[in-house]
C-alpha positions as CSV (number, residue, x, y, z in Angstrom):
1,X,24.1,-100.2,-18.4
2,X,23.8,-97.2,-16.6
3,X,22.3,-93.9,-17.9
4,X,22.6,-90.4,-16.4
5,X,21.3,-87.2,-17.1
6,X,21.7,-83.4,-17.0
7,X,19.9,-80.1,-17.1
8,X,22.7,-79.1,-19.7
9,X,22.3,-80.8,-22.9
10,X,26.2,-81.0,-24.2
11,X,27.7,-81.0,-20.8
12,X,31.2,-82.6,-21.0
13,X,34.1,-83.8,-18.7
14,X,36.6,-85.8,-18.3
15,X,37.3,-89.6,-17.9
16,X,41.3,-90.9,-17.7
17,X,42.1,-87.8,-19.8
18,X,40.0,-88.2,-22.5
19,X,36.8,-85.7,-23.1
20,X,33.4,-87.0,-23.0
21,X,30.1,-85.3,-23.3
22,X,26.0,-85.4,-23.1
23,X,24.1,-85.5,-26.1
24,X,20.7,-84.0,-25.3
25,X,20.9,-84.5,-21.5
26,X,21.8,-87.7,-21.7
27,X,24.4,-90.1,-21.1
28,X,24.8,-94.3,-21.0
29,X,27.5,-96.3,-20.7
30,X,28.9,-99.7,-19.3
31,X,32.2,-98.3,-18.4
32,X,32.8,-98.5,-14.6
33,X,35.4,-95.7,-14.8
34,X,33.2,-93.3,-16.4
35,X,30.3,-94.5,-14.7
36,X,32.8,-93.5,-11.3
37,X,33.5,-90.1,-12.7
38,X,29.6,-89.7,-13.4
39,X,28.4,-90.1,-10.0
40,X,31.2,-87.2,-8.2
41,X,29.4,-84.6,-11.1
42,X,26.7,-82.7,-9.5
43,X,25.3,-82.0,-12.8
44,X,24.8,-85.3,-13.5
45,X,22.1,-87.7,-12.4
46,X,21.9,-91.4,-12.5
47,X,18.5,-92.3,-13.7
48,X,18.3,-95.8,-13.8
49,X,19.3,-98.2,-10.4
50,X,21.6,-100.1,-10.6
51,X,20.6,-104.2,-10.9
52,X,19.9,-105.5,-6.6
53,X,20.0,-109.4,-6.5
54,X,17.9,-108.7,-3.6
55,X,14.4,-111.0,-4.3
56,X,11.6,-108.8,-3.0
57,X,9.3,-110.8,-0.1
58,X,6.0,-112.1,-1.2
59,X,3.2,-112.5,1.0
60,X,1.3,-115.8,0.8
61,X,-1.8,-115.7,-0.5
62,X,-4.8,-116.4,1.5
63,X,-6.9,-119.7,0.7
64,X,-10.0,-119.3,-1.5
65,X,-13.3,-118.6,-0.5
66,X,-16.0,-121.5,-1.2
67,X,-19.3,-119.9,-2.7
68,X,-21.9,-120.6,-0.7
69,X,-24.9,-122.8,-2.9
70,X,-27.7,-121.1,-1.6
């Protein structure tokens, strides 16, 4: 799902001919060919990132402290 959105609250264009607009600033949509068209429009900014498989690196933890009895 990607979501995009504008400064201009109905701004509309084009996708394979057919005419498509934003409702309030915003846009979402699954559609690859839109979501093409979407990114070449300078009016138009993609909010949300797209899914990375990439895991992020975790640091190991460092072993727990005894408490001292005293």
């Amino acid at each position: 799902m990607a979501e995009f959105k504008s400064q201009y609250q109905t701004l509309g264009f084009y996708v394979d001919g057919e005419f498509k607009k934003f409702i309030g600033g915003r846009y979402v949509t699954d559609d690859e060919a839109t979501i093409e068209v979407l990114t070449q429009i300078t009016d138009a900014t993609r909010v949300d990132e797209p899914a990375e498989e990439t895991p992020k690196p975790t640091k190991p933890k460092a072993p727990a402290k005894k408490a001292s009895g005293k």
